[in-house]
N, C-alpha and C positions, 0 to 999 in steps of 0.2 A: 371939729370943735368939741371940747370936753365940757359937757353940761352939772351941776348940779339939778336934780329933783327935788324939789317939797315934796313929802307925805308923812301923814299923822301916824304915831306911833299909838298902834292899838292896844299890845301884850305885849310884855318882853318875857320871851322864851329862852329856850334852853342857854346858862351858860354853861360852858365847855371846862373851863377851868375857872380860875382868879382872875382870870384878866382879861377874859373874851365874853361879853354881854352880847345877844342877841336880840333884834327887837320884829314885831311883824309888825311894820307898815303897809298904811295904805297911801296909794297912791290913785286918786280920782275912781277905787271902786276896785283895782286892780291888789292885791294884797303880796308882798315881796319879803324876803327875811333878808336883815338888815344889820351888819355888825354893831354894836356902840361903842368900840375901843376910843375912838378918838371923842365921843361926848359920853363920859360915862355918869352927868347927871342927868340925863336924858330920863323923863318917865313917860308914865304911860298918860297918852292926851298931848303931850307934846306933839309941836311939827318940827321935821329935821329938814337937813339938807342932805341929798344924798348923793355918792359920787362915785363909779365903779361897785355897789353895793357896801361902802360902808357911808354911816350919817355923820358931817364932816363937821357942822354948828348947828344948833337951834337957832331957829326962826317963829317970829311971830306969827298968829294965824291966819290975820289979815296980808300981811308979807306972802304969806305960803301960796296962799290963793291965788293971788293976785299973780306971781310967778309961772303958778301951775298954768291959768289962764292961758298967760302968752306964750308958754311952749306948746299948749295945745296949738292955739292957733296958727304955730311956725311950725306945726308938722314934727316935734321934736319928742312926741312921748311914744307914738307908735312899737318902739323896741322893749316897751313896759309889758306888750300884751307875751314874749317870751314867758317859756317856762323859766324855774329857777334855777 
């Protein structure tokens, strides 16, 4: 199954050129670097969706949570604690 992640976008780091933004998300405490091609109003404080490491739409906070939740609970974030 191919999941989306919520996590809050903390910094956005290095972009590479014009057209590849970078962000460091957190994901429940766990911190991931994160493309923002596909949302490039994404700012910092924002929650995204995330999918193969890039953030695919914004998400509300309440949304995010609430998502985060129940992948916890289904055993579905475990592959988050991976290096990058």
């Amino acid at each position: 199954m191919c999941l989306a992640i919520p996590g809050k976008i903390m910094r956005i780091t290095a972009q590479l050129d014009e057209t590849f933004r970078y962000a460091q998300v957190n994901f429940g405490g766990i911190l991931k670097d994160v493309n923002l091609y596909m949302t490039p109003e994404a700012q910092i404080g924002d929650y995204v969706l995330v999918h193969v490491g890039v953030a695919i739409s914004l998400i509300d906070e309440e949304e995010a949570h609430k998502v985060f939740q129940y992948l916890v609970e289904m055993g579905e974030v475990e592959e988050l604690n991976t290096p990058n």
